[in-house]
FIVOLUM-935459 format. One record per residue (C-alpha): residue in three letters; x, y, z. Coordinates in steps of 0.2 Angstrom, whole numbers, padded with zeros to 4 digits, always signed. Last residue first. Layout:
<atoms>
AlaXYZ/...
</atoms>
This chain:
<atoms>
Unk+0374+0227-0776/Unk+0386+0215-0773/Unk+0402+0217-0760/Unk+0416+0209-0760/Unk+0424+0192-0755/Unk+0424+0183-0771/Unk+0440+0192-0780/Unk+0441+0200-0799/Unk+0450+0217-0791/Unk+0467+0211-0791/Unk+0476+0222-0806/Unk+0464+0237-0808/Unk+0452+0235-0824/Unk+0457+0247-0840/Unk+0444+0261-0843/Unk+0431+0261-0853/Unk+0417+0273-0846/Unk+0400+0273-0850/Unk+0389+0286-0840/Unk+0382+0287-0823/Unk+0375+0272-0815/Unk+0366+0275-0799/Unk+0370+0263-0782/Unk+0360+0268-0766/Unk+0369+0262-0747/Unk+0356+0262-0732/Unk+0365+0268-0719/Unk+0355+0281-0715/Unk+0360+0288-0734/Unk+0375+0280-0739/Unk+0377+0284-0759/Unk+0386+0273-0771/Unk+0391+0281-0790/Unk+0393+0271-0804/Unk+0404+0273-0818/Unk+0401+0260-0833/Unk+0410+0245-0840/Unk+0400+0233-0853/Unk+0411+0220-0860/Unk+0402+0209-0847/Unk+0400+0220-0832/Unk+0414+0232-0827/Unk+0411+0244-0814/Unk+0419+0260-0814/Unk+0420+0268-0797/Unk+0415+0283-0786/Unk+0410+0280-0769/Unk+0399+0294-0761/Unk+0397+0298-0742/Unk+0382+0303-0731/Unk+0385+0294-0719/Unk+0403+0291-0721/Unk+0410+0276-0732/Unk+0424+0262-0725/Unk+0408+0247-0724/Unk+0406+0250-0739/Unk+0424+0250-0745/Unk+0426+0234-0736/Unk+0415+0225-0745/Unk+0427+0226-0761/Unk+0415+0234-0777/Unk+0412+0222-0790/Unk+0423+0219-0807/Unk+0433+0234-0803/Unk+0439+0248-0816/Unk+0451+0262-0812/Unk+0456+0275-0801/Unk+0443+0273-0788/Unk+0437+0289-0776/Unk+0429+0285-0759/Unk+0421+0301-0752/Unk+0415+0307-0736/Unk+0427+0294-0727/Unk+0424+0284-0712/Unk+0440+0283-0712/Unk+0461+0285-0707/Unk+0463+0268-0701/Unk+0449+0260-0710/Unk+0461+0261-0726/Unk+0456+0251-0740/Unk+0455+0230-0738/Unk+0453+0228-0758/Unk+0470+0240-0763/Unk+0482+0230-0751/Unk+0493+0245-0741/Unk+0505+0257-0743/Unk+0502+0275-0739/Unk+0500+0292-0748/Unk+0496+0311-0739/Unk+0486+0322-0743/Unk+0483+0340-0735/Unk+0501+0346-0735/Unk+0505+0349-0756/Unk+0517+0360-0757/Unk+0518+0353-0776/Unk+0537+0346-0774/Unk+0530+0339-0758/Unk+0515+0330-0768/Unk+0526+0324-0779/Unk+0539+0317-0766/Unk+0524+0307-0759/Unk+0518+0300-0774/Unk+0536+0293-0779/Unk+0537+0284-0761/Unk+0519+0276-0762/Unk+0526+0270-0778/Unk+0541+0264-0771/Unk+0531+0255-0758/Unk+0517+0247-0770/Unk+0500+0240-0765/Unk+0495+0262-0765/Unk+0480+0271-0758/Unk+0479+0290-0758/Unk+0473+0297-0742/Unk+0465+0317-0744/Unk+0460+0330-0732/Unk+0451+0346-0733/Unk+0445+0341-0750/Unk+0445+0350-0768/Unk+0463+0355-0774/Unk+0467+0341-0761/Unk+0457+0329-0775/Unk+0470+0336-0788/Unk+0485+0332-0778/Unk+0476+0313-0777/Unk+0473+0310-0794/Unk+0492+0314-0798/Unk+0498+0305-0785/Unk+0511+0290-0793/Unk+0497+0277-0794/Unk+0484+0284-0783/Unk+0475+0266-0783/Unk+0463+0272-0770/Unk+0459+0290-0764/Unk+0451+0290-0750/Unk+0444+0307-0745/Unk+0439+0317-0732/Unk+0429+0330-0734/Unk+0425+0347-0729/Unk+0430+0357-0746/Unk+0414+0348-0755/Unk+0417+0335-0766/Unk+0403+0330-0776/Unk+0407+0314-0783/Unk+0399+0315-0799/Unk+0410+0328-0804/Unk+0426+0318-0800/Unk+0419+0304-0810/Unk+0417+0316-0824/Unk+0435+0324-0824/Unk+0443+0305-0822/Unk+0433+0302-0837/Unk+0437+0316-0849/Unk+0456+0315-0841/Unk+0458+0298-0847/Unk+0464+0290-0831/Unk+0482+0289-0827/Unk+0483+0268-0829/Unk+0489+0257-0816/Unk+0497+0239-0820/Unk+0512+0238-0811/Unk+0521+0257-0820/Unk+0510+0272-0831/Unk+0500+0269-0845/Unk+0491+0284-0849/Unk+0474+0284-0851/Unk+0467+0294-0867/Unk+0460+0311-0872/Unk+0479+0320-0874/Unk+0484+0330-0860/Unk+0501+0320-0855/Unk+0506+0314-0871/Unk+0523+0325-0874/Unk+0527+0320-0857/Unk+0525+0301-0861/Unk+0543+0299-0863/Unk+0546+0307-0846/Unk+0536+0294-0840/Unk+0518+0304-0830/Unk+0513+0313-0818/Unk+0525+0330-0819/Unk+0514+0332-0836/Unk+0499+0333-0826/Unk+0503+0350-0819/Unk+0490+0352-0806/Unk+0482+0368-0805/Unk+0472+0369-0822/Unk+0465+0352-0815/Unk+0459+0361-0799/Unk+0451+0373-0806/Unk+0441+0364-0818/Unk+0435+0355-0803/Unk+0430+0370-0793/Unk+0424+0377-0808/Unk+0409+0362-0808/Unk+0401+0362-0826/Unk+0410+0347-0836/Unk+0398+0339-0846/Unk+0409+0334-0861/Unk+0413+0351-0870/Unk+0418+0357-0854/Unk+0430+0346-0851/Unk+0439+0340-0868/Unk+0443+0358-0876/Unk+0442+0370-0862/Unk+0451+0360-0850/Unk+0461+0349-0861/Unk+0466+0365-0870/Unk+0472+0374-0852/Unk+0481+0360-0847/Unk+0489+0360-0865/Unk+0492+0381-0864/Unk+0503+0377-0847/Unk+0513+0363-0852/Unk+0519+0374-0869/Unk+0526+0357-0878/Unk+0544+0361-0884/
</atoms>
């Protein structure tokens, strides 16, 4: 049987920090979540291996190379408040509460929202908290948010995420141009909104994101 606890530690040591990985906060907080409660149990065995995870309706857990990275990039700071969109079942979000003071995943799908949720509990996870709702509209409710977090690939970034972010808030997303997909991250400074492409990042494109009303750069 898999030894949970010496994987996490491998892909930490192993495919994090020998891939640009310097923040300890974040390393921390992937040591603290135990991935392997993420996923099918017949992809248990998988869990911490260098590749996405296909999970249920399209969403993906992200490669953790790439999810560690974007994560990075999106300098969290233990103030924030974070959305969280396409949390799938809550992993990326339980690892976001590691870092923020306040976390909303995002989910289309009730029984989803519902499986997050009871993982978050299991984890006394009380900082986060997962709701149902269309992926492209956000959640203005509970915004402006410092941070903006996107668990897979968009072909453009919805308006409405914009218009969600914080001054001073990051979005973080992989944008998909051509057969090209890279991470970007947004900026809002003074409500003029910066883009800056990070690294390549092949990850599989969210279900709904090829739309015209969105936002373009």
């Amino acid at each position: 049987m898999q030894d949970n606890a010496t994987a996490r530690q491998n892909m930490v040591n192993n495919q994090l920090l020998t891939n640009k990985l310097t923040d300890d906060r974040i390393a921390q907080a992937l040591l603290s979540v135990p991935r392997e409660n993420f996923v099918p149990k017949g992809l248990r065995g998988v869990a911490y291996l260098d590749e996405d995870i296909p999970l249920e309706n399209g969403r993906y857990l992200m490669e953790p190379m790439i999810f560690a990275r974007m994560l990075q990039s999106s300098a969290v700071r233990n103030d924030d408040v974070v959305l969280d969109v396409a949390c799938a079942n809550g992993y990326s979000t339980a690892v976001l509460a590691q870092l923020a003071a306040a976390v909303v995943g995002l989910e289309a799908d009730e029984a989803a929202v519902a499986g997050a949720e009871a993982q978050l509990a299991a984890l006394n996870i009380d900082n986060a908290a997962v709701v149902a709702g269309e992926l492209t509209d956000g959640c203005g409710d509970q915004g402006p948010y410092d941070v903006i977090f996107v668990n897979g690939a968009v072909d453009k970034v919805p308006a409405a995420y914009v218009q969600q972010l914080a001054e001073g808030g990051r979005l973080v997303v992989v944008e998909r141009r051509g057969e090209v997909s890279r991470a970007v991250l947004y900026s809002n400074r003074d409500g003029l909104l910066s883009r800056r492409e990070l690294f390549d990042a092949m990850i599989p494109l969210l279900p709904g994101f090829q739309m015209p009303d969105v936002f373009q750069f």
